[in-house]
C-alpha positions as CSV (number, residue, x, y, z in Angstrom):
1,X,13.2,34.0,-11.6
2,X,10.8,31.2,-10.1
3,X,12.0,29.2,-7.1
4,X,10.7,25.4,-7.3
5,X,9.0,24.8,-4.6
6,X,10.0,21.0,-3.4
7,X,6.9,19.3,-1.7
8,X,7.8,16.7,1.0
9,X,6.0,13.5,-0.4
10,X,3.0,11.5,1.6
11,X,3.9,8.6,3.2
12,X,1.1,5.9,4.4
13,X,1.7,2.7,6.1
14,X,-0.7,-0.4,5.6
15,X,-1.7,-4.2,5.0
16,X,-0.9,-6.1,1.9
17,X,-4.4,-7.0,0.6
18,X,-3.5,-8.3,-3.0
19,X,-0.1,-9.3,-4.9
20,X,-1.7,-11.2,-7.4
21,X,-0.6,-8.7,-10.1
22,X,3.0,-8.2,-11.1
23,X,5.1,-5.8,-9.9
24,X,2.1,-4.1,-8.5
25,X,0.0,-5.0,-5.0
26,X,-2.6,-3.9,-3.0
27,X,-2.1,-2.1,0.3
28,X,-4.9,-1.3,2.8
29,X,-4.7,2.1,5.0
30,X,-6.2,2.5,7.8
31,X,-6.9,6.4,9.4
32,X,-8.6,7.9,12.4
33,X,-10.5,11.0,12.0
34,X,-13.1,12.9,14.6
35,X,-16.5,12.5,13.8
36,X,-18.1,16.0,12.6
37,X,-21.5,15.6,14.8
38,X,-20.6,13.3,17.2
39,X,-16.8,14.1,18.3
40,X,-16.0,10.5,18.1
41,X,-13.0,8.7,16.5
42,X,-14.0,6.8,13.5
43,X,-11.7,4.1,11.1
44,X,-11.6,5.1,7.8
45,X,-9.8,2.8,5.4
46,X,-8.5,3.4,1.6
47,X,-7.2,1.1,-1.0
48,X,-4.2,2.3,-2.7
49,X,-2.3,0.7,-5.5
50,X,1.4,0.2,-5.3
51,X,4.6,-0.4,-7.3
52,X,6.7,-3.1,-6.0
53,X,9.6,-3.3,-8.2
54,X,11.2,-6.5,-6.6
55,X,7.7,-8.7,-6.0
56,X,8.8,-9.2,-2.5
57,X,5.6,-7.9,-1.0
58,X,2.9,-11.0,0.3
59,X,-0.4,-11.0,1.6
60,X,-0.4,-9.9,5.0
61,X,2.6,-7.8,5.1
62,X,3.0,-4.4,6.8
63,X,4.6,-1.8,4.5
64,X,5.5,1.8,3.7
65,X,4.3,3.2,1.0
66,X,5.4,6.7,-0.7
67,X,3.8,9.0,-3.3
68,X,4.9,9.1,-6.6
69,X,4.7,10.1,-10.3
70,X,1.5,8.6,-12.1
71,X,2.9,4.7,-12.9
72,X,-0.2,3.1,-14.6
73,X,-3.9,4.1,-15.0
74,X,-4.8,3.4,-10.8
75,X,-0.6,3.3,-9.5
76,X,0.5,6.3,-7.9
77,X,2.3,4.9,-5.0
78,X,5.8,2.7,-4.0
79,X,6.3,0.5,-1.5
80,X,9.2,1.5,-0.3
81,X,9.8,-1.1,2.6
82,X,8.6,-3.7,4.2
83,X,7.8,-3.3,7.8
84,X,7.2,-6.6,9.0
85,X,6.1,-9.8,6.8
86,X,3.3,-11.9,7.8
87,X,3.5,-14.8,9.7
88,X,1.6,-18.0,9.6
89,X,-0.2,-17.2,5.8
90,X,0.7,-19.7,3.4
91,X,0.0,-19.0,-0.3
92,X,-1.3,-22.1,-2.1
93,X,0.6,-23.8,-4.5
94,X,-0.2,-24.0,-7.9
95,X,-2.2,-27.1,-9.0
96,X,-0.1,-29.6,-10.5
97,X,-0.8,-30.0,-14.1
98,X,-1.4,-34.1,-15.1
C-alpha cells in the first residue's frame, strides 16, 4: 500500500507589476542569495504569473502568492491575499469615445 506523500506548497510574496489581463496579473519576487565567488548578497528577482479570481489585485500592490496546479500555458500560481494595496497610483481612465 503506497502512502501519499502531501507536499507543503511554496509560498512567495511580491509587487503587482501587470493586471492588464483578466483574472490573471503579474507579480514581481524579489530574493536574496550569497554570491558563489564573492560571499556577497545579491537580489535576484522572478516574474511569476498569477490567478486572481476576483480582479481585485492593482498595480503596485503587495501580495501572497501560492503554488498551484497548471492553470493556463505560463499560470501556476494564486494570489491568495493581498498584503497591502498601493497608495498614491492612479490607473488612467479610459478615453472617452466622441
Amino acid at each position: 500500500m503506497a502512502e501519499e506523500i502531501k507536499r507543503r506548497k511554496a509560498v512567495k510574496t511580491g509587487v503587482v507589476t501587470s493586471d492588464k489581463m483578466d483574472k490573471s496579473v503579474v507579480v514581481r519576487v524579489v530574493r536574496t542569495v550569497k554570491h558563489k565567488t564573492y560571499k556577497r548578497y545579491v537580489r535576484r528577482t522572478g516574474k511569476f504569473m498569477a490567478h486572481d479570481e476576483s480582479n481585485q489585485c492593482r498595480i503596485g500592490d503587495t501580495v501572497e502568492i501560492i503554488e498551484s496546479r497548471p492553470l493556463s500555458l505560463r499560470k501556476r500560481w494564486r494570489v491568495t491575499r493581498v498584503l497591502r494595496k498601493a497608495e498614491g497610483l492612479v490607473t488612467p481612465a479610459p478615453a472617452a469615445a466622441e
